[in-house]
C-alpha positions in Angstrom: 0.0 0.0 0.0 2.8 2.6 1.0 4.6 1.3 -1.9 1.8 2.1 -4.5 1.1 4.8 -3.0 4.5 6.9 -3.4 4.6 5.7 -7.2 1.1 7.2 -7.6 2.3 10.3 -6.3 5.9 10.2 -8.5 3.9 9.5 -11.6 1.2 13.1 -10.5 4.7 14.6 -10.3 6.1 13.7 -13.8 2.7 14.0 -15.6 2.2 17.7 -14.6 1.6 20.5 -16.8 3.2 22.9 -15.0 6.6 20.7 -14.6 9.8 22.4 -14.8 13.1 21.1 -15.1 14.3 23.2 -12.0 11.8 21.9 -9.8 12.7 18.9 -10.0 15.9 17.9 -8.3 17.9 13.9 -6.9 20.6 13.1 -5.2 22.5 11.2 -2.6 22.2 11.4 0.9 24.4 9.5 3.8 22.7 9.2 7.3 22.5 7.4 10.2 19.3 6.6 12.4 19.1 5.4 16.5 16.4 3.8 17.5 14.9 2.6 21.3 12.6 -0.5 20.5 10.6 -2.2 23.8 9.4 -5.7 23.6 6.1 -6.9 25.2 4.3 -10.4 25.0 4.1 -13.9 26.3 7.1 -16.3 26.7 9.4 -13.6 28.1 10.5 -13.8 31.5 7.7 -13.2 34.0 5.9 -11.2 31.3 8.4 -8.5 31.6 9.3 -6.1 28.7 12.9 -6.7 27.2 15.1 -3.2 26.9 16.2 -3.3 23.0 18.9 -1.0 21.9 19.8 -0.7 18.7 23.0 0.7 17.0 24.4 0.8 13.4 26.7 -2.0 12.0 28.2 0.3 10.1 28.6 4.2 10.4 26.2 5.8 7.4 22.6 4.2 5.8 23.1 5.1 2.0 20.6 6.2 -0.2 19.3 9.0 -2.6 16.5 11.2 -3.4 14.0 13.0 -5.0 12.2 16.3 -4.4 9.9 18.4 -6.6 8.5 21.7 -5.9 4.6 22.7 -6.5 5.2 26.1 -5.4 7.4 28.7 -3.7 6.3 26.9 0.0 5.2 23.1 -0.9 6.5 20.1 -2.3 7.4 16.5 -2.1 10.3 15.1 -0.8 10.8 10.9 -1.1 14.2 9.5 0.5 15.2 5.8 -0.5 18.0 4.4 1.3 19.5 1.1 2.6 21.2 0.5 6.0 22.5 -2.3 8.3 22.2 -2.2 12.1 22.5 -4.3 15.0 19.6 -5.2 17.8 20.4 -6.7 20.8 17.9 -8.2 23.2 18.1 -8.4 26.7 15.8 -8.8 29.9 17.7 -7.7 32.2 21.6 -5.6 32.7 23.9 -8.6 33.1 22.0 -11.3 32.0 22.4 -13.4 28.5 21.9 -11.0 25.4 21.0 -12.3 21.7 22.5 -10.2 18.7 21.1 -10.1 15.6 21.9 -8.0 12.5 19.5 -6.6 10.0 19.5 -5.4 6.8 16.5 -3.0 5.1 15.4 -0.7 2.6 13.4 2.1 3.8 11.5 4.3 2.1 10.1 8.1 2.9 7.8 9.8 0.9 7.3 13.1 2.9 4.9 16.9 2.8 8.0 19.4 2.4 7.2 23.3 4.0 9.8 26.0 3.0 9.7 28.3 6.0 10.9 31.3 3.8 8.5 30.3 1.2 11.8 30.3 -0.9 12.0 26.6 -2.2 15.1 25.2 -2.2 16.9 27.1 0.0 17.4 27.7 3.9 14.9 25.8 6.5 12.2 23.6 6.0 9.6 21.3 7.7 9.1 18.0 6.9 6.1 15.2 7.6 4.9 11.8 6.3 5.2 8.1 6.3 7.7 5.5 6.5 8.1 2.0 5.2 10.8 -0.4 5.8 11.6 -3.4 3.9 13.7 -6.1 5.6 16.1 -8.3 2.8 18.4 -9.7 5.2 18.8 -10.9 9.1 20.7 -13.3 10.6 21.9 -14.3 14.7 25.9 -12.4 14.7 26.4 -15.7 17.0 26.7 -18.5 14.2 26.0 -21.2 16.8 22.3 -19.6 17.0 21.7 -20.7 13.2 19.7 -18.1 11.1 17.2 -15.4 12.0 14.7 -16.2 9.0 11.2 -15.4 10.3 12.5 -13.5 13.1 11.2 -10.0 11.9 8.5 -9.3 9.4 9.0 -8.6 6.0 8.2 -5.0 6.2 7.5 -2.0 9.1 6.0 1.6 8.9 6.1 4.0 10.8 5.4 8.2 10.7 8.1 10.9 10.7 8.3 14.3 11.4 11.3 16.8 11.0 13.4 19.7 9.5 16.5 20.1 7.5 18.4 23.2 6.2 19.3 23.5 2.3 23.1 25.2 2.9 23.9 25.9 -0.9 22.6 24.9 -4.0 24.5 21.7 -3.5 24.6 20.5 0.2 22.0 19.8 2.7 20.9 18.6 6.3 17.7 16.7 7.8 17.0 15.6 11.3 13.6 13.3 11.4 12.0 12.0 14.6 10.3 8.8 13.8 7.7 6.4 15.5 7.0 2.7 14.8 3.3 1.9 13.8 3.8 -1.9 13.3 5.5 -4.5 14.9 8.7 -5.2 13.7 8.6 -9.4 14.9 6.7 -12.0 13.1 4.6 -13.0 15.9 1.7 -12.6 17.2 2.5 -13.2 20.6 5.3 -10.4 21.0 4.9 -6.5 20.7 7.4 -3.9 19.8 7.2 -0.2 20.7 9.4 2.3 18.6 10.7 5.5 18.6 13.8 7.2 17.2 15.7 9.6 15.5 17.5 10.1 11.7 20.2 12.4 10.5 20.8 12.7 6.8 23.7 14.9 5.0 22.7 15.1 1.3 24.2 16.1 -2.2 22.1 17.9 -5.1 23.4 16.1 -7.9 20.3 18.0 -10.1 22.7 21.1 -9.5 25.9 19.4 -10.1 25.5 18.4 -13.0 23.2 20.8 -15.0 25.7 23.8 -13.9 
């Protein structure tokens, strides 16, 4: 549904009559996101919720992008990126703690607000959904065997944030995001989310149409 949904909205955006060639800009963005996730549900010890922390494999998520501009205040902004991180589960401080490491696609279709009604340039708002697509997972711990099933196949979630456009080339986003599924493939155990994103990005649109 997400899925269809952002396409619908890219094809709106390259069909329009009033499209221009510079209001339409991509790039590449490298980020990192941090994430607290709380786990509820039966066959956990005494029914207590297990503290989850989660923290990247590796330093940067890697991705790219695509904004248009309706107007001097609105557009659409859709970030599309891949990343690799690291959850470890534990009941309690001390006690036995499973690692596993996953990897996902996410996807962000997001409402952008220039604040100075200038697009493109200086601070803006941003809102919308989130969907994450999980390709891989497996236990770091080989003796475990693999994680298959462990997580579902996909997660969304709803973001809200700002970022500042420093040149015509280089740019900044903070996002604040908050799980709406579960993340496990079972119906017995409940995750909570919340977290954060940071994304440096490069307008190649302005790069290479100088």
């Amino acid at each position: 549904m997400m899925k269809n949904t952002f396409l619908l909205i890219l094809l709106v955006c390259l069909t329009h009559t009033t499209l221009k060639a510079q209001d339409l800009t991509y790039g590449v963005m490298l980020g990192a996101n941090f994430k607290n996730i709380e786990v509820e549900g039966d066959g956990l010890n005494a029914g207590a919720a297990y503290s989850d922390f989660k923290y990247t494999a590796f330093p940067v998520d890697m991705g790219g992008y695509i904004d248009y501009g309706f107007d001097e205040a609105f557009g659409i902004k859709a970030n599309l990126f891949y990343g690799r991180t690291v959850h470890e589960y534990s009941s309690d401080p001390g006690s036995l703690s499973i690692h596993l490491m996953a990897g996902q696609v996410t996807l962000q279709p997001m409402l952008k607000y220039d604040v100075n009604k200038e697009y493109g340039k200086g601070f803006y708002l941003l809102a919308g959904p989130r969907a994450s697509f999980v390709i891989s997972s497996k236990f770091e711990d080989s003796d475990l065997g693999d994680a298959d099933g462990f997580y579902k196949g996909s997660n969304f979630g709803a973001g809200i944030g700002f970022g500042f456009t420093f040149s015509k080339t280089i740019g900044f986003e903070m996002m604040g995001d908050y799980g709406l599924s579960n993340l496990l493939d079972s119906s017995d155990w409940k995750t909570e989310t919340a977290g954060a994103s940071v994304n440096l990005y490069v307008n190649l649109e302005s790069l290479l149409n100088k």
